[in-house]
PyMOL commands that place a pseudoatom at each C-alpha (Angstrom):
pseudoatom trace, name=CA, resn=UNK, resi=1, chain=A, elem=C, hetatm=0, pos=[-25.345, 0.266, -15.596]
pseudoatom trace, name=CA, resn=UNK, resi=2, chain=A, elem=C, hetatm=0, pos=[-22.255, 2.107, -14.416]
pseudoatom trace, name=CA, resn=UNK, resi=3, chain=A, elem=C, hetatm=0, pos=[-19.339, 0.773, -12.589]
pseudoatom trace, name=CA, resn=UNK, resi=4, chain=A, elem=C, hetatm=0, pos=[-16.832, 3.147, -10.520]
pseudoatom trace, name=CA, resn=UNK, resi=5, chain=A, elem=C, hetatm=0, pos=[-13.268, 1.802, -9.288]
pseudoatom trace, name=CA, resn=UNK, resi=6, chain=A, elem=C, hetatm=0, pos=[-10.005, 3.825, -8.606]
pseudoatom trace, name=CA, resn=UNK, resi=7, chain=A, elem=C, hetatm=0, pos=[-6.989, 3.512, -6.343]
pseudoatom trace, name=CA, resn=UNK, resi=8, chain=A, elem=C, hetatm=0, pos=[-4.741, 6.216, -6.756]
pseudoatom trace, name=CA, resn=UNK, resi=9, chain=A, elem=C, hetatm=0, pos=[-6.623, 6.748, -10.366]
pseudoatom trace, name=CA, resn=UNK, resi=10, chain=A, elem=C, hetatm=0, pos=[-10.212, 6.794, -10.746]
pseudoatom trace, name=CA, resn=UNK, resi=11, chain=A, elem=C, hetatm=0, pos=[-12.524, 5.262, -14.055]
pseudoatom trace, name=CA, resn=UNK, resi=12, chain=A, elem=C, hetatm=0, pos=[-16.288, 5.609, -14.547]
pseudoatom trace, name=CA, resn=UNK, resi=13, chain=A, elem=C, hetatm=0, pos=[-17.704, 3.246, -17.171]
pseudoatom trace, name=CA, resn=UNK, resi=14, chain=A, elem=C, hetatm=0, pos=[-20.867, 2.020, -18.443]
pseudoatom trace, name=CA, resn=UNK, resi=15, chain=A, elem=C, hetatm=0, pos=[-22.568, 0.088, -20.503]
pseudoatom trace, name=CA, resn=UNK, resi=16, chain=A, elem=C, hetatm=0, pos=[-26.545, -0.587, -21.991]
pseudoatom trace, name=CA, resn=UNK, resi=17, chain=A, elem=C, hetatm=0, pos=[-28.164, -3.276, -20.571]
pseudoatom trace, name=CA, resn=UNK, resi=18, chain=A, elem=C, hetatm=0, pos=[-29.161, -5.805, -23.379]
pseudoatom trace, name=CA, resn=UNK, resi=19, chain=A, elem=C, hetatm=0, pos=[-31.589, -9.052, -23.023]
pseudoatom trace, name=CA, resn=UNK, resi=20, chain=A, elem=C, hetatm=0, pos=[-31.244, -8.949, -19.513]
pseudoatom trace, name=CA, resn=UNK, resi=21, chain=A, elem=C, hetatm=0, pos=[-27.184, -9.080, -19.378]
pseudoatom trace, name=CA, resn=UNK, resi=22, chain=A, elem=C, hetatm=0, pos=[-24.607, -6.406, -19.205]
pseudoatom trace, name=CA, resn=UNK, resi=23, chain=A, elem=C, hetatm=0, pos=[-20.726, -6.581, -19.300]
pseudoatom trace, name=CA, resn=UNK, resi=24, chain=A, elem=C, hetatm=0, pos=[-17.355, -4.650, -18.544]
pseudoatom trace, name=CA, resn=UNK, resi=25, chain=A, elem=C, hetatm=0, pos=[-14.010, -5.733, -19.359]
pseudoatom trace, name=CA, resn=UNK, resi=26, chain=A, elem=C, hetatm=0, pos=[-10.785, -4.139, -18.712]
pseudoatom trace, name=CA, resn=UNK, resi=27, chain=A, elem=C, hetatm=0, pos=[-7.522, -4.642, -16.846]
pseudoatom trace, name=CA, resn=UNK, resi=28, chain=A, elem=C, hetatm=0, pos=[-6.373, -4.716, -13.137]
pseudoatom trace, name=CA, resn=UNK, resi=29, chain=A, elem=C, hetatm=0, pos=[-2.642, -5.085, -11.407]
pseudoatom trace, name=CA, resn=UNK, resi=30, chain=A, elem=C, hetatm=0, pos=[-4.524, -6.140, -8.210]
pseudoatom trace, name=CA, resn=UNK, resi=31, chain=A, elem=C, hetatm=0, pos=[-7.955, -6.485, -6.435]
pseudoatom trace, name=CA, resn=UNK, resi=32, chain=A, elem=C, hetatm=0, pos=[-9.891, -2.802, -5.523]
pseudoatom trace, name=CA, resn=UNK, resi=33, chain=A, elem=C, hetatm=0, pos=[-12.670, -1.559, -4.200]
pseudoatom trace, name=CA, resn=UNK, resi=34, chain=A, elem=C, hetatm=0, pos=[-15.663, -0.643, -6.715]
pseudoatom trace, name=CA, resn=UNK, resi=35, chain=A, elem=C, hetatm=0, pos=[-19.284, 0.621, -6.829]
pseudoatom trace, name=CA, resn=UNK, resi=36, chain=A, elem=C, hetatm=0, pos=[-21.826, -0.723, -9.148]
pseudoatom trace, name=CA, resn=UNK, resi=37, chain=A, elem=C, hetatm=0, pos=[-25.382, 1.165, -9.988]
pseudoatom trace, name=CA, resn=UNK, resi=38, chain=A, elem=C, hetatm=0, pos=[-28.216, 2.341, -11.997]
pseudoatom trace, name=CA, resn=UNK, resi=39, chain=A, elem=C, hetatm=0, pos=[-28.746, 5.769, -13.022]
pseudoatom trace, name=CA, resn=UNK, resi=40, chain=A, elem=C, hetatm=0, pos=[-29.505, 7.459, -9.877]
pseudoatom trace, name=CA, resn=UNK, resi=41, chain=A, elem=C, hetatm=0, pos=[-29.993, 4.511, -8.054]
pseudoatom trace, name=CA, resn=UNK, resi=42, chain=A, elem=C, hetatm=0, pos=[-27.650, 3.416, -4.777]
pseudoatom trace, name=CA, resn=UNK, resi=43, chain=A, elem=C, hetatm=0, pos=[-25.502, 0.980, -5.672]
pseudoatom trace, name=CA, resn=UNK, resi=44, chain=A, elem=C, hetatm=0, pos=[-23.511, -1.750, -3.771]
pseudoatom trace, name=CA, resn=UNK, resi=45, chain=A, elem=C, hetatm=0, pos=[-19.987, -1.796, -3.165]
pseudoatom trace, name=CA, resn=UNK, resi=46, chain=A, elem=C, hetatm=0, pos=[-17.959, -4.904, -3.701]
pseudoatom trace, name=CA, resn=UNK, resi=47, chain=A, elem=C, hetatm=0, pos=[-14.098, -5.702, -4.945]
pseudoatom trace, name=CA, resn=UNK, resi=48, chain=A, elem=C, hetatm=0, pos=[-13.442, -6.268, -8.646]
pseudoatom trace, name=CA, resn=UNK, resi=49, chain=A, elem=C, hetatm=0, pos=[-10.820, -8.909, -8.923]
pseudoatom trace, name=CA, resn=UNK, resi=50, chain=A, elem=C, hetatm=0, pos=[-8.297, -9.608, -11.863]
pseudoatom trace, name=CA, resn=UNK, resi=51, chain=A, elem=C, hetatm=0, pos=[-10.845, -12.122, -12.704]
pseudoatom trace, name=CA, resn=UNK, resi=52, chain=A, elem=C, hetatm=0, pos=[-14.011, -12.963, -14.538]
pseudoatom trace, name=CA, resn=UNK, resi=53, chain=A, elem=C, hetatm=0, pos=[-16.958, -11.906, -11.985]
pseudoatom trace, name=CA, resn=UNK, resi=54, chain=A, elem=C, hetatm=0, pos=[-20.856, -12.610, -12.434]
pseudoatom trace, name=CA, resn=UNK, resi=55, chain=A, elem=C, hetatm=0, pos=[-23.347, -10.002, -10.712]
pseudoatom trace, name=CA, resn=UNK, resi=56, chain=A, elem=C, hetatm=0, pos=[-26.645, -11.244, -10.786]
pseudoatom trace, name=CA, resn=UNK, resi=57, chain=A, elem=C, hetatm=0, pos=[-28.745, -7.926, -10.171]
pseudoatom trace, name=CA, resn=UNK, resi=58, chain=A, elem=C, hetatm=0, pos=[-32.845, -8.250, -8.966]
pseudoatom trace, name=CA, resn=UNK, resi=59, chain=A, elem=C, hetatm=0, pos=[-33.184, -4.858, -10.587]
pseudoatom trace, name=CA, resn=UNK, resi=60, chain=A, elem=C, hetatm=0, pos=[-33.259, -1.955, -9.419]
pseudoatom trace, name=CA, resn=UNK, resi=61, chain=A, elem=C, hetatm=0, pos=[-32.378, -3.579, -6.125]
pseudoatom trace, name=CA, resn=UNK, resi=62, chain=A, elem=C, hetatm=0, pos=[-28.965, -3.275, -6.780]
pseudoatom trace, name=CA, resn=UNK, resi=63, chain=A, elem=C, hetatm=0, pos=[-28.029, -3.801, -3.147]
pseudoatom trace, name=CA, resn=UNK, resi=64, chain=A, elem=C, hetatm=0, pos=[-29.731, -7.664, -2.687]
pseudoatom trace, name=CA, resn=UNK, resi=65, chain=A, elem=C, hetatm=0, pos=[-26.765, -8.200, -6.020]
pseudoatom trace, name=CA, resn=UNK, resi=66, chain=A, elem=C, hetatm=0, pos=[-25.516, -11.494, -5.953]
pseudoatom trace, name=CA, resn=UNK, resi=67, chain=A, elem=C, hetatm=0, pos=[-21.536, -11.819, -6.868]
pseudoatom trace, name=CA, resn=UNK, resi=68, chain=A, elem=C, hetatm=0, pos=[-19.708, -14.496, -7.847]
pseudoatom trace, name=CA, resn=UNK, resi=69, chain=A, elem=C, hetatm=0, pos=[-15.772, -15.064, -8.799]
pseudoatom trace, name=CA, resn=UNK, resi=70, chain=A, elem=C, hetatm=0, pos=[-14.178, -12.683, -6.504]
pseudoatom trace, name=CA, resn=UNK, resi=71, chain=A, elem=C, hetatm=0, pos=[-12.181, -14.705, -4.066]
pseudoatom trace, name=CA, resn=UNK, resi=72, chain=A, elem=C, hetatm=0, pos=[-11.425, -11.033, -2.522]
pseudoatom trace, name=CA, resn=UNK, resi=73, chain=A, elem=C, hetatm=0, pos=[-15.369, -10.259, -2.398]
pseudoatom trace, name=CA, resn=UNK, resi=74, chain=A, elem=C, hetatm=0, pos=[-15.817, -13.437, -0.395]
pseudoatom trace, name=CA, resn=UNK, resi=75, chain=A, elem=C, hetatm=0, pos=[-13.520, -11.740, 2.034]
pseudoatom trace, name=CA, resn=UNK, resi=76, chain=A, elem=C, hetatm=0, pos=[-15.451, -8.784, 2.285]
pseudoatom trace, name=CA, resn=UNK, resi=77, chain=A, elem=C, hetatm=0, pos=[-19.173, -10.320, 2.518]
pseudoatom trace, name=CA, resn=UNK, resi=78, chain=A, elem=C, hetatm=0, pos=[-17.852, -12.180, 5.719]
pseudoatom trace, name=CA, resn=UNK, resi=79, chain=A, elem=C, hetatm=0, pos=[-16.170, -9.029, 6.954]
pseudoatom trace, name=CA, resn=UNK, resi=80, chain=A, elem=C, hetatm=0, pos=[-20.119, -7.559, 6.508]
pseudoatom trace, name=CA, resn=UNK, resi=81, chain=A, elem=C, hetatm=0, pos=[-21.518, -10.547, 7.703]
pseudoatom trace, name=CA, resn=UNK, resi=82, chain=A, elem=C, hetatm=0, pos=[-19.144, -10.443, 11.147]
pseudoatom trace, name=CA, resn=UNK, resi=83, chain=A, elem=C, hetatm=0, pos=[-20.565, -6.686, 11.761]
pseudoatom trace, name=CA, resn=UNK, resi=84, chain=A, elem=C, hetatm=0, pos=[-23.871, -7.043, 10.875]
pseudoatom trace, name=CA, resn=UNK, resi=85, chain=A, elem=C, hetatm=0, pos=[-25.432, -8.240, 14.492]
pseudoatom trace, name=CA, resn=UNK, resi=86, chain=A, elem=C, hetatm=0, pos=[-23.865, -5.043, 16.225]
pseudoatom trace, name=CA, resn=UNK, resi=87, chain=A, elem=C, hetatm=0, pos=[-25.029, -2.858, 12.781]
pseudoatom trace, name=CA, resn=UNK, resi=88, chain=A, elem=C, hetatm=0, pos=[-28.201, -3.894, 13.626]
pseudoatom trace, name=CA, resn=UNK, resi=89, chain=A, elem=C, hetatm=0, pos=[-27.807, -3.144, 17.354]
pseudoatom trace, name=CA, resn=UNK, resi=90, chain=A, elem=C, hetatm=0, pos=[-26.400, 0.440, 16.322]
pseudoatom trace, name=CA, resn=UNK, resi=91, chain=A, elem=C, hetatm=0, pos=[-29.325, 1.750, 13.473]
pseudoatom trace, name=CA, resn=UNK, resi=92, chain=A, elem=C, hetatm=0, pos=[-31.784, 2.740, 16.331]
pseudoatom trace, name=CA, resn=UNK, resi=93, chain=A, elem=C, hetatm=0, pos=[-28.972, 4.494, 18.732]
pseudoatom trace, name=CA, resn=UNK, resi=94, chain=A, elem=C, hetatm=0, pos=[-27.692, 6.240, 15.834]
pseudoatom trace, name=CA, resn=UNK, resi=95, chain=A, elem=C, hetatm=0, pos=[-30.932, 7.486, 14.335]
pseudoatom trace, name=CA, resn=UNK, resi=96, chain=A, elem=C, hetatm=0, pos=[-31.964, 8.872, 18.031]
pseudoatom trace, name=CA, resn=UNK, resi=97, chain=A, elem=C, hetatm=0, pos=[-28.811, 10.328, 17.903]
pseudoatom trace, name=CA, resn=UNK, resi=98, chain=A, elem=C, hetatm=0, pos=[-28.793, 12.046, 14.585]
pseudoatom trace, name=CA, resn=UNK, resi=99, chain=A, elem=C, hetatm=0, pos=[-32.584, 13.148, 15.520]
pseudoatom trace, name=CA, resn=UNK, resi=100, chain=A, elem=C, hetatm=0, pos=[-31.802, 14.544, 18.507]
pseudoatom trace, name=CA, resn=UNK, resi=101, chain=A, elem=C, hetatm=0, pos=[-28.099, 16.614, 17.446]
pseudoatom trace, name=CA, resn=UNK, resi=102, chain=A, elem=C, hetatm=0, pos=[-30.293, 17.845, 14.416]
pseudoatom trace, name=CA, resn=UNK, resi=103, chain=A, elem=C, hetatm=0, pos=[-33.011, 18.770, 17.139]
pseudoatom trace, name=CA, resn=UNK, resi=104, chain=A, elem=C, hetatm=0, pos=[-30.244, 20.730, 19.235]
pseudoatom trace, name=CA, resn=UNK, resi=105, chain=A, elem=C, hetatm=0, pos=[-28.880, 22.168, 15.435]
pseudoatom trace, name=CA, resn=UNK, resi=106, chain=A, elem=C, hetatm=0, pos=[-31.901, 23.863, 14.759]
pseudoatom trace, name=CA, resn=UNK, resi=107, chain=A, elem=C, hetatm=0, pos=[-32.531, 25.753, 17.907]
pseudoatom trace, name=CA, resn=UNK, resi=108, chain=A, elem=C, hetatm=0, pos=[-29.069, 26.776, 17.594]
pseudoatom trace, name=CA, resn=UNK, resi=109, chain=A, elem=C, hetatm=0, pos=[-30.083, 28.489, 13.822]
pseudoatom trace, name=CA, resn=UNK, resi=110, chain=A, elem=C, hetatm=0, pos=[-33.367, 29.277, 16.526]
pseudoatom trace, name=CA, resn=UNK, resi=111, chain=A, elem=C, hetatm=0, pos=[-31.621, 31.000, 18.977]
pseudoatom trace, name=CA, resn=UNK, resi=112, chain=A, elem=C, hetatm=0, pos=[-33.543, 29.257, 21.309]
pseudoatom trace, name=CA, resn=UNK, resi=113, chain=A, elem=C, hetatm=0, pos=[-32.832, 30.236, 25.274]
pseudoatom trace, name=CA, resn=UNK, resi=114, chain=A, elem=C, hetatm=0, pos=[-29.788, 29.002, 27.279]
pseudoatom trace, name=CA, resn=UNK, resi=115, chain=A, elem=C, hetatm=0, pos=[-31.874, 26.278, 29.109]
pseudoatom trace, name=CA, resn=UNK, resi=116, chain=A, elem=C, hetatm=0, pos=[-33.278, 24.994, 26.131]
pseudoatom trace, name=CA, resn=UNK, resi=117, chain=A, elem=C, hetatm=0, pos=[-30.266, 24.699, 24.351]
pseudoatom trace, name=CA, resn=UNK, resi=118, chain=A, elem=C, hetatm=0, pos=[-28.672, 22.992, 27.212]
pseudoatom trace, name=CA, resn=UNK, resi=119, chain=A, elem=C, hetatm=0, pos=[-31.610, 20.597, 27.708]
pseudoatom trace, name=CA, resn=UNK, resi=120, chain=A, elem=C, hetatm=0, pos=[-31.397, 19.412, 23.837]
pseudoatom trace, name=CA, resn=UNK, resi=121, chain=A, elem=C, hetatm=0, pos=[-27.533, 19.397, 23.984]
pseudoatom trace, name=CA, resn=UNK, resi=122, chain=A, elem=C, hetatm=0, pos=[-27.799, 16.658, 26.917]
pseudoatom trace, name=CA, resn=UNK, resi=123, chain=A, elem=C, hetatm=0, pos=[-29.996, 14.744, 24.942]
pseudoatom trace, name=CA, resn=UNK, resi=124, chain=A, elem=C, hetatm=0, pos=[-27.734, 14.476, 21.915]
pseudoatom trace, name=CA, resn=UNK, resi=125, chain=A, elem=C, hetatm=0, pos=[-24.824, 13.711, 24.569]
pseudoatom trace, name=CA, resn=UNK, resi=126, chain=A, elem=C, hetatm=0, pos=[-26.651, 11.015, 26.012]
pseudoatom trace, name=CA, resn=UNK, resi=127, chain=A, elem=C, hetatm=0, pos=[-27.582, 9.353, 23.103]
pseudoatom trace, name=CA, resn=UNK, resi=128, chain=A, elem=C, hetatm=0, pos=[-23.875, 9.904, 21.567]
pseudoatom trace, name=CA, resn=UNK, resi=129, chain=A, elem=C, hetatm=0, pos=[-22.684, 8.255, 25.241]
pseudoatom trace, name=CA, resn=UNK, resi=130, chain=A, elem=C, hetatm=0, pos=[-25.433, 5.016, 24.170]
pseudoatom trace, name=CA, resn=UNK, resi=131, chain=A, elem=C, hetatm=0, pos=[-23.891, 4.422, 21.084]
pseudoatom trace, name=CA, resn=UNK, resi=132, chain=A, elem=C, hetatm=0, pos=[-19.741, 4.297, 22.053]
pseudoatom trace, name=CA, resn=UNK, resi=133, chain=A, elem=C, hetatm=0, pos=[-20.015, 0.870, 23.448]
pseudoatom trace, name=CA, resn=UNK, resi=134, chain=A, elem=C, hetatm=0, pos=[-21.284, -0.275, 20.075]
pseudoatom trace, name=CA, resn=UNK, resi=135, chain=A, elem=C, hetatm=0, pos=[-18.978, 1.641, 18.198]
pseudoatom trace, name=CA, resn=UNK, resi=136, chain=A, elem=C, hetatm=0, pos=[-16.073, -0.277, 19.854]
pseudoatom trace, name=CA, resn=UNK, resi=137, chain=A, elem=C, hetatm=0, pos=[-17.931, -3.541, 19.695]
pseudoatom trace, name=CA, resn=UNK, resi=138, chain=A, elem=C, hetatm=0, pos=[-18.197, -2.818, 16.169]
pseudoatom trace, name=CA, resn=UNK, resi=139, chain=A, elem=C, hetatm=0, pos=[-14.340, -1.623, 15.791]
pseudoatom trace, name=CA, resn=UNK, resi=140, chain=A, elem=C, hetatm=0, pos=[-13.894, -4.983, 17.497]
pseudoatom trace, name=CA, resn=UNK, resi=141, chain=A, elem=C, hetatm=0, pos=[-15.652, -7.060, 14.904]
pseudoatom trace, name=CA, resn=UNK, resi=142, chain=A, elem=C, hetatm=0, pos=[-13.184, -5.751, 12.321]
pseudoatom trace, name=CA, resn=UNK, resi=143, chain=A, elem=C, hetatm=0, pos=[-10.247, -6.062, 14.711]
pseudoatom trace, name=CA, resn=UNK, resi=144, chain=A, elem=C, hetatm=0, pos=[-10.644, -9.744, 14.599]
pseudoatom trace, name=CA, resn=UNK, resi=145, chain=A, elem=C, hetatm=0, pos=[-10.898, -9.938, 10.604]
pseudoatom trace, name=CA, resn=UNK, resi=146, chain=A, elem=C, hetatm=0, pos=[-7.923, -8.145, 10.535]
pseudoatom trace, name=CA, resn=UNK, resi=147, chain=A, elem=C, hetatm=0, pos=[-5.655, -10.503, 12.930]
pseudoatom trace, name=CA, resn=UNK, resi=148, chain=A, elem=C, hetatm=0, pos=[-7.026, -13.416, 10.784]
pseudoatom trace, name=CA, resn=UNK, resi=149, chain=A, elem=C, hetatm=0, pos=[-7.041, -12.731, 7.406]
pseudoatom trace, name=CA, resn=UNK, resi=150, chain=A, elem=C, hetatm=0, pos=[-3.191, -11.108, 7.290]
pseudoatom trace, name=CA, resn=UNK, resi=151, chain=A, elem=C, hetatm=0, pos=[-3.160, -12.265, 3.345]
pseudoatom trace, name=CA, resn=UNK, resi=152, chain=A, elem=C, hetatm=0, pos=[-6.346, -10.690, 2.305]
pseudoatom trace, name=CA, resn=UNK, resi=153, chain=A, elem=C, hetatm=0, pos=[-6.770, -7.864, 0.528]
pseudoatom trace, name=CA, resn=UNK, resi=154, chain=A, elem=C, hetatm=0, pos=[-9.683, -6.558, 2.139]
pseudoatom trace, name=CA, resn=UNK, resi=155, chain=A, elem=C, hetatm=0, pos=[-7.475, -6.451, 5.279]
pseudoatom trace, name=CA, resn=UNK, resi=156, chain=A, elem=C, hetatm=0, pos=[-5.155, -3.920, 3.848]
pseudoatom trace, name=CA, resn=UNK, resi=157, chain=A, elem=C, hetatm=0, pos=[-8.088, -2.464, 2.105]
pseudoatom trace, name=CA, resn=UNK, resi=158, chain=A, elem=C, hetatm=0, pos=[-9.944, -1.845, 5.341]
pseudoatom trace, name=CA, resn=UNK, resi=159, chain=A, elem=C, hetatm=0, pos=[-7.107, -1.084, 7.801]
pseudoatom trace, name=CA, resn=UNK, resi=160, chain=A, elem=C, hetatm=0, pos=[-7.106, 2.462, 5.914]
pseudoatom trace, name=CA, resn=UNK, resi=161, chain=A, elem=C, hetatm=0, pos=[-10.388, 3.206, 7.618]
pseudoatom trace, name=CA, resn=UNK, resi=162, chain=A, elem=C, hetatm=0, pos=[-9.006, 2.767, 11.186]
pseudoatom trace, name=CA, resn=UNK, resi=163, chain=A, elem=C, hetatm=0, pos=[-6.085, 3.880, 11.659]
pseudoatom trace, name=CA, resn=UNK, resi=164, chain=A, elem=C, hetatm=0, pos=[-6.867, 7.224, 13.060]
pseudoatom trace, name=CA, resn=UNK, resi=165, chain=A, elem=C, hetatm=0, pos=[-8.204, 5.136, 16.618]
pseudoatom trace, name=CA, resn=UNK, resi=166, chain=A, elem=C, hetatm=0, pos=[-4.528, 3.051, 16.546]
pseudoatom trace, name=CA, resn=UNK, resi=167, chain=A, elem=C, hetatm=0, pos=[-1.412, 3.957, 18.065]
pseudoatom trace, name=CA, resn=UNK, resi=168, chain=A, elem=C, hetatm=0, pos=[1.753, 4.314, 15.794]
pseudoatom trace, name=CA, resn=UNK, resi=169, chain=A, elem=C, hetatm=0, pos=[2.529, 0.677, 17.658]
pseudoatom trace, name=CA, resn=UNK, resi=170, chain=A, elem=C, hetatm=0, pos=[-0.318, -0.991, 17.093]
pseudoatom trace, name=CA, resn=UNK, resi=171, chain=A, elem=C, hetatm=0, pos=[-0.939, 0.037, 13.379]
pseudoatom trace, name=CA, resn=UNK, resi=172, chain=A, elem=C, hetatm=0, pos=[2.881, -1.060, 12.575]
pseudoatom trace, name=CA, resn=UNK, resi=173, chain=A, elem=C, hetatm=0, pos=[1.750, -4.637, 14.685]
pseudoatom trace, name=CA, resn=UNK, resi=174, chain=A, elem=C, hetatm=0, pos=[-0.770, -4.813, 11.955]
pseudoatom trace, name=CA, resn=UNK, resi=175, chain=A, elem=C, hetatm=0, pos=[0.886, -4.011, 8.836]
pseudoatom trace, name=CA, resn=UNK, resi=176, chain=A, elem=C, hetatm=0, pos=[4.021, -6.329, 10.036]
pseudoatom trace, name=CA, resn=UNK, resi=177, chain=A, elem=C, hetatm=0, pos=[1.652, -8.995, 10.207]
pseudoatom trace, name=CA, resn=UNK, resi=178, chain=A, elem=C, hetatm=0, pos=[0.634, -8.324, 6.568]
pseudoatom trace, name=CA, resn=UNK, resi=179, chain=A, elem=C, hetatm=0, pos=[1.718, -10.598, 3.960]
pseudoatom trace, name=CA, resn=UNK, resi=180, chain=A, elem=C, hetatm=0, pos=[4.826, -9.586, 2.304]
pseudoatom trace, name=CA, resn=UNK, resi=181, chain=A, elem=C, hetatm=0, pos=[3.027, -8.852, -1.168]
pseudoatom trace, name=CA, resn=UNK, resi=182, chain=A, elem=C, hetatm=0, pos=[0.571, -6.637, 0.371]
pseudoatom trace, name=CA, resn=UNK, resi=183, chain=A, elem=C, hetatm=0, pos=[3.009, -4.932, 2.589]
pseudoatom trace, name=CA, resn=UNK, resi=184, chain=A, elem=C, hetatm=0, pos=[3.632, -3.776, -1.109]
pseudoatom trace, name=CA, resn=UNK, resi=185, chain=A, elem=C, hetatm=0, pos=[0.359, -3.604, -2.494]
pseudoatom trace, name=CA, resn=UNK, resi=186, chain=A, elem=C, hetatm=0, pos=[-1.225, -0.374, -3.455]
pseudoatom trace, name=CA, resn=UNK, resi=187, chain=A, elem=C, hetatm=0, pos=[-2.766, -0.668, 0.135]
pseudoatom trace, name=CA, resn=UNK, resi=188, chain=A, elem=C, hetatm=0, pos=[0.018, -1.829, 1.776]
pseudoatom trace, name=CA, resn=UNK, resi=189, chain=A, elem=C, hetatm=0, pos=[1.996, 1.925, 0.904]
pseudoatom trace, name=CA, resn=UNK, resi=190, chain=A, elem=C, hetatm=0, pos=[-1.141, 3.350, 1.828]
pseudoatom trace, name=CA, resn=UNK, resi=191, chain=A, elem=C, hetatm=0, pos=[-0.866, 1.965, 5.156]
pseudoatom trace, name=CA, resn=UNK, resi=192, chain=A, elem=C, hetatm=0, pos=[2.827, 2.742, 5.499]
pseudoatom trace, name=CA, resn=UNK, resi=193, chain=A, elem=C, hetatm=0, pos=[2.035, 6.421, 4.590]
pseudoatom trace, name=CA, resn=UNK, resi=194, chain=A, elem=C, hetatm=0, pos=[-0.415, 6.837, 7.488]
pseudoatom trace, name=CA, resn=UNK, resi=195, chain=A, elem=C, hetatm=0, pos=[1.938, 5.375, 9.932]
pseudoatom trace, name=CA, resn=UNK, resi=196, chain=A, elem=C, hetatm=0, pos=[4.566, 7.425, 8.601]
pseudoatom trace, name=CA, resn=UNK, resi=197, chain=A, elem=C, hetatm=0, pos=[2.214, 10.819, 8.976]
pseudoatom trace, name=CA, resn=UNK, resi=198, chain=A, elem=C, hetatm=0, pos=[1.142, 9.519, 12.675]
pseudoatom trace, name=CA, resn=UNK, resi=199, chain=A, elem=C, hetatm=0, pos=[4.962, 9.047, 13.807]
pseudoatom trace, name=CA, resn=UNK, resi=200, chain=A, elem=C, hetatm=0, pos=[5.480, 12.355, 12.837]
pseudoatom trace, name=CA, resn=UNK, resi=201, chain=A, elem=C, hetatm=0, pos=[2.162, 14.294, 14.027]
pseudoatom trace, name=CA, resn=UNK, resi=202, chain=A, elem=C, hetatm=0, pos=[2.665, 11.997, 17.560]
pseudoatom trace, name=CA, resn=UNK, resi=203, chain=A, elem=C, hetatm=0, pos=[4.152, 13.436, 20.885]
pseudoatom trace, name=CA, resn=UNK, resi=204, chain=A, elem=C, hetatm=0, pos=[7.628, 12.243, 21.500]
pseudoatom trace, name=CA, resn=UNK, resi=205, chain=A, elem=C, hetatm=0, pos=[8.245, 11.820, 17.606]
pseudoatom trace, name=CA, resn=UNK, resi=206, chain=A, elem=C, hetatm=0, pos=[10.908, 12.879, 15.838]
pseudoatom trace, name=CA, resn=UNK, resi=207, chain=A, elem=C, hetatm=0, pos=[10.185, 16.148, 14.511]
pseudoatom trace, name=CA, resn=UNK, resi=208, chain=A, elem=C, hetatm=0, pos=[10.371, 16.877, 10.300]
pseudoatom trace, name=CA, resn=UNK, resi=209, chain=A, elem=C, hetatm=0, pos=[13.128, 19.351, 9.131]
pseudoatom trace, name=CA, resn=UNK, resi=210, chain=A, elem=C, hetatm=0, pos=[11.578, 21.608, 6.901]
for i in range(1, 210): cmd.bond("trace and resi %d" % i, "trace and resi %d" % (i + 1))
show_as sticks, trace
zoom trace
């Protein structure tokens, strides 16, 4: 079994698997993001607490894991659970559309005519223009986690993974309405630090002396 974790460091450890059980120990400031998996197998993602946690794994299904003791993975399964309805919506638009831009990629490497190219390209466009909506509905579904979980973790955690679709304003709204502590989390500077590198890289911002 190997288990992956890092925030601004990064550790890779395993262990043998013996009568059915397996255990890490070790020692966290704070709550982070980790991976947990079988050789070569996909594993699931989850947050390790500073806590004791129980995974119970239906091997090699490592994805159906169970996880218990993590008040911050609790937080996260009902962040999943909020976008699974639109995920669900989204798998068939985004398969048509990765079939048909890999359709229009290959006559490219072809050189396939003009018309052809043009008729795949629509295609692709179309089925890009189907999915948008869902994007946004999805983006929406996180939105709301966000505004009402301001002392969790996985808000700070998560906000990382959006903030190139906010405005300076509305990504400084978000991290204001963090709770003090994880305005000063790992996360939390994290946050600050893309907000700092959109105020500068946005028009009308003060420029950098260098």
């Amino acid at each position: 079994v190997y288990l992956r974790y890092g925030n601004g460091f990064y550790i890779e450890d395993s262990c043998a698997i013996k009568n059915g059980t397996f255990s890490f120990s070790g020692m966290l400031s704070e709550p982070v993001l980790a991976t947990i998996s079988s050789n070569g197998e996909r594993g699931i993602d989850f947050y390790l607490d500073p806590s004791t946690i129980t995974i119970n794994i239906k091997s090699p299904a490592f994805q159906e894991a169970t996880i218990t003791g993590s008040g911050t993975q609790n937080d996260y399964q009902e962040l999943l659970n909020d976008r699974a309805s639109v995920q669900r919506e989204m798998a068939p638009l985004s398969q048509a559309f990765e079939d048909a831009n890999k359709q229009y990629l290959k006559a490219i490497q072809a050189r396939k005519s003009e018309a052809e190219l043009s008729t795949l390209k629509s295609k692709a466009d179309a089925a890009r223009q189907q999915l948008l909506p869902l994007q946004e509905k999805a983006r929406e579904a996180s939105y709301n986690f966000f505004r009402t979980h301001p002392d969790s973790y996985v808000t700070a955690a998560e906000l990382r993974y959006f903030t190139n679709y906010m405005k300076p304003e509305t990504l400084r709204a978000y991290i204001s309405k963090l709770s003090p502590w994880l305005q000063t989390s790992i996360y939390g500077k994290e946050l600050s630090d893309a907000l700092e590198k959109i105020q500068n890289g946005s028009p009308g911002s003060r420029a950098q002396l260098f």
